[in-house]
C-alpha positions, 0 to 999 in steps of 0.5 A, a space after each residue: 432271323 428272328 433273334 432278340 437282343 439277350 436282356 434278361 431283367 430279373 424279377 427284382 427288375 420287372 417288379 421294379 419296373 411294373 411298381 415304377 408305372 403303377 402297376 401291381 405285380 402278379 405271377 402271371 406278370 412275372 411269368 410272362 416277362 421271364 418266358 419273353 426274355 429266355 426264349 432269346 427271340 421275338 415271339 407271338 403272344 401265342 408262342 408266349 403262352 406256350 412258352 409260359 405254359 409250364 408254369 402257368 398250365 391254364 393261363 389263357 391267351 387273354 391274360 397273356 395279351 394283358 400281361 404283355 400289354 402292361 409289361 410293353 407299358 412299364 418299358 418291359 417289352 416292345 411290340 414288333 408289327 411284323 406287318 405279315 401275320 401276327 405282332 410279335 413281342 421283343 424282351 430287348 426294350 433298349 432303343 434298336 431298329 427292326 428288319 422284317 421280311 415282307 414275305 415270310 414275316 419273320 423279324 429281327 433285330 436290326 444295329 444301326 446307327 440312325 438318327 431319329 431326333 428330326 422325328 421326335 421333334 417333328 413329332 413335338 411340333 405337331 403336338 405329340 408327346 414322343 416316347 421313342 421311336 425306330 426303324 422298320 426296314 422291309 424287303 426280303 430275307 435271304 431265304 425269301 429271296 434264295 427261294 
């Protein structure tokens, strides 16, 4: 339940990217950008340093949280409160809701058509300069509930 919308950027593209928002580009960057978008999933930042473990052997979870952090800023990756557990990081950053099982955590990406434009401009109303914004729906998923 935990699939990914398959994204992939090339490293041209996240370098773009990071360079856009005024960020340098480092290997560990690159790295993590690339473990995020071919695991095809959303993962931990654990599981990404697992995952870029390869080929950053002694890449240490504090660098991966800022990598992530500064890819989520440079439009990259998105967080994923899961809610249960800990955040999970999503390499498909195009505009997409969530479901989120509140029993086991797990997540995935949810197609809706839902229109979240009287949230923007409520959001501006108050003052607050929105980004974007997306649906969570929690409940069960079907192995929770077939359980």
């Amino acid at each position: 339940m935990s699939t990914s919308p398959a994204i992939k950027p090339s490293s041209d593209e996240v370098a773009t990217a990071l360079r856009r928002s005024g960020y340098r580009v480092t290997a560990q960057r690159l790295v993590v950008a690339e473990a995020l978008s071919g695991a095809g999933r959303h993962l931990s930042a654990e599981e990404v340093r697992d995952a870029a473990g390869e080929r950053l052997p002694n890449v240490s979870l504090p660098t991966v949280y800022s990598a992530l952090e500064t890819l989520e800023d440079a439009g990259l990756v998105r967080r994923v409160a899961a809610g249960r557990g800990p955040a999970l990081y999503d390499a498909g950053p195009a505009s997409h809701h969530h479901i989120v099982c509140r029993r086991c955590g797990a997540v995935a990406d949810l197609e809706a058509d839902v229109g979240l434009e009287p949230a923007l401009v409520g959001a501006e109303a108050a003052g607050f300069a929105p980004e974007g914004a997306e649906v969570v729906v929690r409940g069960l998923c079907a192995n929770c509930r077939s359980a």
